[in-house]
TORKOL-4160 file (C-alpha; in steps of 0.2 Angstrom, whole numbers, padded with zeros to 4 digits, m for minus):
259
<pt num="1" X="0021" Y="m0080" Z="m0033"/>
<pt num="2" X="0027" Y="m0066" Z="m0044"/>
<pt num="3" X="0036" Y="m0050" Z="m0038"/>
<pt num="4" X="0023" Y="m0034" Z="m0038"/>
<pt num="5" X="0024" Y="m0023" Z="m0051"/>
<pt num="6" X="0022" Y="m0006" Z="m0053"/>
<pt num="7" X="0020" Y="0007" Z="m0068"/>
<pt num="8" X="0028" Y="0023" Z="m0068"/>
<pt num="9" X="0024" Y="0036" Z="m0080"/>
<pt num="10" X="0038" Y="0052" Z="m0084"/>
<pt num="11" X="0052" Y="0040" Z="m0078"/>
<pt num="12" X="0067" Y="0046" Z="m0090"/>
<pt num="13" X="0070" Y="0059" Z="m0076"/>
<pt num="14" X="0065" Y="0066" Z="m0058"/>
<pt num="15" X="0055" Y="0060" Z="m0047"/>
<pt num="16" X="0050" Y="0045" Z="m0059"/>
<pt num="17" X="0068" Y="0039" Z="m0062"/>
<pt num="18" X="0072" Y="0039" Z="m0044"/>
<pt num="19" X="0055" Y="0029" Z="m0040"/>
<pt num="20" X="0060" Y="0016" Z="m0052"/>
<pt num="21" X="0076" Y="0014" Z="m0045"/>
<pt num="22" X="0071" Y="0013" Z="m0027"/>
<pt num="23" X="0056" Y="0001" Z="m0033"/>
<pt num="24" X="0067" Y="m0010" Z="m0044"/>
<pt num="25" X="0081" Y="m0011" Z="m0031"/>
<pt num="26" X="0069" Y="m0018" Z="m0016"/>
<pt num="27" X="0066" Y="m0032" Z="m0029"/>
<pt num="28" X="0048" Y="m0027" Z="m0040"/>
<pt num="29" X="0045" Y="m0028" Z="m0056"/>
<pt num="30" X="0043" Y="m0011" Z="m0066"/>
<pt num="31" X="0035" Y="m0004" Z="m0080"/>
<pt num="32" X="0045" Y="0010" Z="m0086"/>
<pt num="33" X="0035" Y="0024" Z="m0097"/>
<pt num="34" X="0041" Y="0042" Z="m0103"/>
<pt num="35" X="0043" Y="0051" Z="m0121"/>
<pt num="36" X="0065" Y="0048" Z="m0122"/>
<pt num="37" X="0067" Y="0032" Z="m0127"/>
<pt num="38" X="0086" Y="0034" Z="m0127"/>
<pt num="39" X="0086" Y="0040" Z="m0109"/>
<pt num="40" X="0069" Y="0024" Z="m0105"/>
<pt num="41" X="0084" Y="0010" Z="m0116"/>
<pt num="42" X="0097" Y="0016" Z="m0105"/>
<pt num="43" X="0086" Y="0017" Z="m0088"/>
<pt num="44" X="0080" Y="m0001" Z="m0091"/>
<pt num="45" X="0099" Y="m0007" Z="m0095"/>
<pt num="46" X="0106" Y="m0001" Z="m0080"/>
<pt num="47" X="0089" Y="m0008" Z="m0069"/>
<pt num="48" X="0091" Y="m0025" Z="m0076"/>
<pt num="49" X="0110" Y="m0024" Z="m0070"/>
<pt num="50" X="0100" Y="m0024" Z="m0051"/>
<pt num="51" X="0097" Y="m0044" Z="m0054"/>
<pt num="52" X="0105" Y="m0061" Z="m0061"/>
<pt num="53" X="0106" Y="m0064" Z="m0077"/>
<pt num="54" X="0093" Y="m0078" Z="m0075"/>
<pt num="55" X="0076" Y="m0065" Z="m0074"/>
<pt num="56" X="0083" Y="m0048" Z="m0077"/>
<pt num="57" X="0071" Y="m0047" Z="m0091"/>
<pt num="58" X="0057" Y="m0052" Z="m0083"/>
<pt num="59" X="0060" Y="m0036" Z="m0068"/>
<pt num="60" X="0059" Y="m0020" Z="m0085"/>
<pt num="61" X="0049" Y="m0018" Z="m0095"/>
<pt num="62" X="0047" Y="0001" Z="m0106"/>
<pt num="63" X="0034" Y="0009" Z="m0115"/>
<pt num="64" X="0039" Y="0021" Z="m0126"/>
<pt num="65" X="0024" Y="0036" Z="m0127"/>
<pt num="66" X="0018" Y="0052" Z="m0123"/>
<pt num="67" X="0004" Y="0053" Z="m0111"/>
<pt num="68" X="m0004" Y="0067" Z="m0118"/>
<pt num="69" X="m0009" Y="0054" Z="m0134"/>
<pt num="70" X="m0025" Y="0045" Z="m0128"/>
<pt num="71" X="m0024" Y="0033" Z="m0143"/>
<pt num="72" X="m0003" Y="0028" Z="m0141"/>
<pt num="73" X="m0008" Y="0027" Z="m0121"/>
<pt num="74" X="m0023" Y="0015" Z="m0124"/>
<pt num="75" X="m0014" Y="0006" Z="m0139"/>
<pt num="76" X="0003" Y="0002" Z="m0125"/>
<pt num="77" X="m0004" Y="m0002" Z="m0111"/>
<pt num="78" X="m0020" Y="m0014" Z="m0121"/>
<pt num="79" X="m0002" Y="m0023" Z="m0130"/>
<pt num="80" X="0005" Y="m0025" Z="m0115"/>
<pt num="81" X="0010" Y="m0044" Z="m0113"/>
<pt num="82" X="m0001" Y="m0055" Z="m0098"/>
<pt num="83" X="0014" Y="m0055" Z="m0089"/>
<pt num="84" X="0016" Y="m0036" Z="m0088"/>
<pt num="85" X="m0005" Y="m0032" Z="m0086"/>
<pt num="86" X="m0008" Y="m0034" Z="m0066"/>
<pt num="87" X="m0003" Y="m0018" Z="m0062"/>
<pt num="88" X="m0001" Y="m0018" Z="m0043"/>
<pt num="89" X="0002" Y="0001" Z="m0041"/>
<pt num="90" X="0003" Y="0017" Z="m0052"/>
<pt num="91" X="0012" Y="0031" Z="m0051"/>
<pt num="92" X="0005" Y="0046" Z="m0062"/>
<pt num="93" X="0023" Y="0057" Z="m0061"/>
<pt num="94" X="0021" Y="0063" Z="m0079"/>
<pt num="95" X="0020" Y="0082" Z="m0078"/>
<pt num="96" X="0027" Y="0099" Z="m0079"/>
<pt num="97" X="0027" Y="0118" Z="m0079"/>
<pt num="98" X="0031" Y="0127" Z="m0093"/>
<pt num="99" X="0032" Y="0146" Z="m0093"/>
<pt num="100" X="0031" Y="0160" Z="m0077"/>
<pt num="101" X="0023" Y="0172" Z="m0086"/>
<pt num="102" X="0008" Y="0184" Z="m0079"/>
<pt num="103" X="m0009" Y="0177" Z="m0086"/>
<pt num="104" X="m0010" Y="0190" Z="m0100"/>
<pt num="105" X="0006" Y="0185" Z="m0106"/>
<pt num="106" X="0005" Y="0167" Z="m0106"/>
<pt num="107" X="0009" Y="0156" Z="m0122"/>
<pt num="108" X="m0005" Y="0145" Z="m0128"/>
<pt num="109" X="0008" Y="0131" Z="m0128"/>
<pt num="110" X="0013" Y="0132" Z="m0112"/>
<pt num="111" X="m0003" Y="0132" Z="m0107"/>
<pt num="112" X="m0010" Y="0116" Z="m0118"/>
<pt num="113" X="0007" Y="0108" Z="m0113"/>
<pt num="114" X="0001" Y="0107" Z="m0094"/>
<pt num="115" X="m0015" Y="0105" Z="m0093"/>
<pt num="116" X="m0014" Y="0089" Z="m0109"/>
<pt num="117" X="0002" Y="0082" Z="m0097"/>
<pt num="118" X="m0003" Y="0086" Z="m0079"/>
<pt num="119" X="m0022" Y="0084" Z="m0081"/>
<pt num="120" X="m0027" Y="0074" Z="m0099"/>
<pt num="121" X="m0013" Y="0063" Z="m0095"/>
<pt num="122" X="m0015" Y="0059" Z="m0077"/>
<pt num="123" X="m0031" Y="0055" Z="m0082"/>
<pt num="124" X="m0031" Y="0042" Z="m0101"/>
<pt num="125" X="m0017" Y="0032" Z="m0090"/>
<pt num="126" X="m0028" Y="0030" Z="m0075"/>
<pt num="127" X="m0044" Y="0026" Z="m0084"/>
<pt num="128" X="m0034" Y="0012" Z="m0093"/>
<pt num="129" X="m0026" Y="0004" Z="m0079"/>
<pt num="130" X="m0040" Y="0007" Z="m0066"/>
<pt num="131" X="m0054" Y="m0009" Z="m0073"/>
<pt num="132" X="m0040" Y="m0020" Z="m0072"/>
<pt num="133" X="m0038" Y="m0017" Z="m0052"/>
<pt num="134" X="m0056" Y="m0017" Z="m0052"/>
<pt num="135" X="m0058" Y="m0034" Z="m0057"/>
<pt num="136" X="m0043" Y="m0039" Z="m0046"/>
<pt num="137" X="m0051" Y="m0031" Z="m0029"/>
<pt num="138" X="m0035" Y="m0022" Z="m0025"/>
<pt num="139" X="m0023" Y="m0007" Z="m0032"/>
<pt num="140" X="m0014" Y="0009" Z="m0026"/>
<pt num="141" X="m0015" Y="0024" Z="m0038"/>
<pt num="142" X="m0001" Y="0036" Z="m0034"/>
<pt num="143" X="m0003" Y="0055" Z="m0041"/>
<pt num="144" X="0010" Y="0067" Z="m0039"/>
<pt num="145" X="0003" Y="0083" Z="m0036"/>
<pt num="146" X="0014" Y="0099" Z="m0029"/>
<pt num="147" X="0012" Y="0113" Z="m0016"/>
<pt num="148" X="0007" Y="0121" Z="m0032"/>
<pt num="149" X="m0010" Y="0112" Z="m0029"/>
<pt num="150" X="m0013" Y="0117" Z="m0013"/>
<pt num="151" X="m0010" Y="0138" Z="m0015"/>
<pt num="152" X="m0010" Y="0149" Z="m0029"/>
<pt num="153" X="0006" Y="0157" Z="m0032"/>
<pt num="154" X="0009" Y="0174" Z="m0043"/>
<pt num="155" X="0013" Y="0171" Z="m0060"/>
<pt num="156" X="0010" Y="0152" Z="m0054"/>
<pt num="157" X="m0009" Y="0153" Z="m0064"/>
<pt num="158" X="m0010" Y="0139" Z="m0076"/>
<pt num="159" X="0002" Y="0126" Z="m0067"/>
<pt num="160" X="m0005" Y="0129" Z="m0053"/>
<pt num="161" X="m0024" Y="0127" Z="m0059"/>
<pt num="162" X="m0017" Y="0109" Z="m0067"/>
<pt num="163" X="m0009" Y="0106" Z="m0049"/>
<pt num="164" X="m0027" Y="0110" Z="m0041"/>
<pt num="165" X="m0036" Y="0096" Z="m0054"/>
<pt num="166" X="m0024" Y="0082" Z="m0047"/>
<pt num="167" X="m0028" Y="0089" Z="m0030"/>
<pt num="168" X="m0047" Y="0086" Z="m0036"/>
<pt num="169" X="m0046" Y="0072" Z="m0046"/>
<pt num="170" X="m0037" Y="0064" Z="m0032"/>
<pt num="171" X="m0049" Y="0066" Z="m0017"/>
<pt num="172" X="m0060" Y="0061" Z="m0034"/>
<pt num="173" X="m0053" Y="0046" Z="m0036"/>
<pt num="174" X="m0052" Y="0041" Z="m0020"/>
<pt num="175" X="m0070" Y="0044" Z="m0016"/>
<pt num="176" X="m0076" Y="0032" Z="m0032"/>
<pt num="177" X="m0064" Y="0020" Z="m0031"/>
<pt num="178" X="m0067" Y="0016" Z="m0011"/>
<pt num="179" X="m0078" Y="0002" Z="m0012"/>
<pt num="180" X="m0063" Y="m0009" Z="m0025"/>
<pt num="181" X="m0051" Y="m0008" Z="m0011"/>
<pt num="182" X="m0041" Y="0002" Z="m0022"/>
<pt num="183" X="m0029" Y="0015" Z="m0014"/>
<pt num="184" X="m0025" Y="0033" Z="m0018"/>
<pt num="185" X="m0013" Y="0043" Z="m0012"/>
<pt num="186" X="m0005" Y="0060" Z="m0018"/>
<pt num="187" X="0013" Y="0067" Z="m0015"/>
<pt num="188" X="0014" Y="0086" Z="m0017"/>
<pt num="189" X="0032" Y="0091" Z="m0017"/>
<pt num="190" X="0038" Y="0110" Z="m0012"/>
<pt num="191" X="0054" Y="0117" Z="m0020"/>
<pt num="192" X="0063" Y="0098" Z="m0029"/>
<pt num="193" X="0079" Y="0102" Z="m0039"/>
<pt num="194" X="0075" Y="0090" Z="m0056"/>
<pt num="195" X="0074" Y="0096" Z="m0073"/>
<pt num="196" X="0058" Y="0104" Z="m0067"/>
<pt num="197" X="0064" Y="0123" Z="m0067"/>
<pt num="198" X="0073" Y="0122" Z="m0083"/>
<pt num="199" X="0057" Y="0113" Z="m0093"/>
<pt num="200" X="0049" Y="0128" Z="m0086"/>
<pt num="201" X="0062" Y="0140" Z="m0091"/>
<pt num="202" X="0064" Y="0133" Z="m0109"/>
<pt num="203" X="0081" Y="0127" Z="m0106"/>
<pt num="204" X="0089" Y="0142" Z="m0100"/>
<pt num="205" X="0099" Y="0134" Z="m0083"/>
<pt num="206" X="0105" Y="0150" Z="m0077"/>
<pt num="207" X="0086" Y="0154" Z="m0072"/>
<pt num="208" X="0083" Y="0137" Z="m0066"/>
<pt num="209" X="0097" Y="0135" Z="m0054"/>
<pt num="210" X="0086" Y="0153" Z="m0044"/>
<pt num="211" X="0073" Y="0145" Z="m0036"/>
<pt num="212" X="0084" Y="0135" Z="m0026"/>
<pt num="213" X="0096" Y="0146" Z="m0023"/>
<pt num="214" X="0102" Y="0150" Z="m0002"/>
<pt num="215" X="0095" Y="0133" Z="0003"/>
<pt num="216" X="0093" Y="0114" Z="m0001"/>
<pt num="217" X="0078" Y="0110" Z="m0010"/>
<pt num="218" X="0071" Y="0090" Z="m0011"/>
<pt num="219" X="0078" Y="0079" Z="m0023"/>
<pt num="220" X="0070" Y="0064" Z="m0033"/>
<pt num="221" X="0078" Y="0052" Z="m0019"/>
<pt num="222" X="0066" Y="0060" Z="m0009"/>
<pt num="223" X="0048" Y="0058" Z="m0017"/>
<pt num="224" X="0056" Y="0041" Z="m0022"/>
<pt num="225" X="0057" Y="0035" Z="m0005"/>
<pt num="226" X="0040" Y="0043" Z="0001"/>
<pt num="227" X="0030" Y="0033" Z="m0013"/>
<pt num="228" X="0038" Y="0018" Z="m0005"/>
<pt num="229" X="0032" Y="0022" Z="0012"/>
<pt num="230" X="0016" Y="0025" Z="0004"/>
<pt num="231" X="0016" Y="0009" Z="m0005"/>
<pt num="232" X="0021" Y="m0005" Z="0007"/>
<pt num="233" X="0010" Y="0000" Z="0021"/>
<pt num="234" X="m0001" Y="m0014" Z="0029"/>
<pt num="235" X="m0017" Y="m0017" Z="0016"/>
<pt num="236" X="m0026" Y="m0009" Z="0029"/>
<pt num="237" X="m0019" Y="0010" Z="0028"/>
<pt num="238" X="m0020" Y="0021" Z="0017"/>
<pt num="239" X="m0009" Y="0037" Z="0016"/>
<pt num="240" X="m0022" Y="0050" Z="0007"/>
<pt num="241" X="m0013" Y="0066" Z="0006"/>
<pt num="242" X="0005" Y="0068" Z="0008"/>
<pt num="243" X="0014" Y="0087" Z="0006"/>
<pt num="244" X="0033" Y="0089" Z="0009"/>
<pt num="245" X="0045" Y="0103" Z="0008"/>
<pt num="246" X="0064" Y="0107" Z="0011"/>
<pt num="247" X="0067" Y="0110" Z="0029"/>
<pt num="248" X="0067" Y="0130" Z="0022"/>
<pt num="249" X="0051" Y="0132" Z="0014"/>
<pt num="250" X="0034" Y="0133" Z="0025"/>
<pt num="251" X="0024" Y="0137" Z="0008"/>
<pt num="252" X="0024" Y="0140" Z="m0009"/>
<pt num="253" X="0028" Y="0161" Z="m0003"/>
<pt num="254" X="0038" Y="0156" Z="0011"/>
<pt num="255" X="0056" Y="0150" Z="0010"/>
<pt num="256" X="0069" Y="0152" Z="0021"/>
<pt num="257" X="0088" Y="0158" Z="0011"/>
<pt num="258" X="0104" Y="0158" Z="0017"/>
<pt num="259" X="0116" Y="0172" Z="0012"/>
């Protein structure tokens, strides 16, 4: 019998990368997506390092796309070879914030940016790997969501309204996909030092460090190692809604800074 295989989307970094890698190491095969092939050829070499040299290139596999393309995301995951298609669990980690600007400031980009990642893409890579765990009876969708989805922040607006869809299309999914004996669990993360902050601050890495600033904030490791909680736990349980913070931060408003 074959090792379990699990699809991560966004894993050239954060929360994805570390899921890989604590995935990969407890011996399953993984399917590696993201838009940086560089960073998805490097991430793949040093996974494969994890085993023999008689099957590592049957534990790696990449898929080089955006999720926000519905055609390149139907067209990798329809190519994928028969070894590769019986996904067993999906992680939709793909997403971002871009931007904390007031509403009447907010760029169009930033905005299309979220809600075609977060959302759109949450979605074209579910719909395409959910008939397949249909037909099988069995399957674990795993949505990373944030704090962000479960209370509105100021200048939060549009990230946090993409943040509340996966909150929806989560309990969503759950609700419709209960009689396959498919599981579905979200992870909402508070404060998570990644490359989160500076996507959101177009780079500028003086304003990203802020946030977490006066406290220790999660890291990848983290989300990583809660997925595998969620993931290994008897067929019989299911972990619908998960929310963790730093030890400092009660809510999205209330965070605890040391001097």
């Amino acid at each position: 019998m074959s090792a379990p295989l699990i699809l991560i989307t966004g894993a050239t970094s954060g929360f994805g990368e570390a899921t890989a890698r604590r995935f990969a190491a407890e011996g399953w095969r993984v399917i590696i997506t993201g838009r940086r092939k560089e960073r998805l050829d490097a991430l793949q070499r040093e996974l494969e390092g994890l085993h023999g040299t008689m099957d590592r290139h049957d534990r790696v596999h990449c898929l080089h796309f955006d999720v926000r393309d519905h055609d390149a995301v139907v067209h990798a995951l329809a190519a994928l070879p028969k070894e590769w298609q019986e996904i067993d669990v999906l992680v939709n980690n793909a997403g971002l914030a871009a931007g904390l600007d007031p509403i009447q400031d907010g760029r169009l980009d930033d905005w299309e940016r979220m809600l075609d990642t977060n959302v759109k893409g949450l979605l074209y890579v579910s719909r395409a790997v959910i008939p397949g765990m249909i037909a099988r009876g069995r399957g674990h969708i795993i949505n990373i969501g944030s704090t962000a989805g479960k209370e509105v922040y100021p200048k939060g607006n549009v990230y946090c309204a993409s943040k509340h869809a996966v909150d929806a299309l989560s309990k969503g999914m759950r609700q419709d996909l209960l009689p396959h004996g498919i599981k579905v669990t979200q992870i909402c993360p508070g404060l998570a030092e990644t490359e989160f902050s500076v996507v959101r601050f177009h780079g500028d890495e003086q304003k990203a460090k802020a946030p977490y600033q006066g406290l220790t904030p999660l890291k990848g490791e983290d989300i990583a190692n809660l997925a595998w909680f969620a993931a290994t736990l008897p067929a019989h349980v299911c972990v619908n809604d998960l929310v963790v913070t730093p030890t400092a931060q009660a809510s999205s408003m209330v965070v605890h800074r040391q001097a």
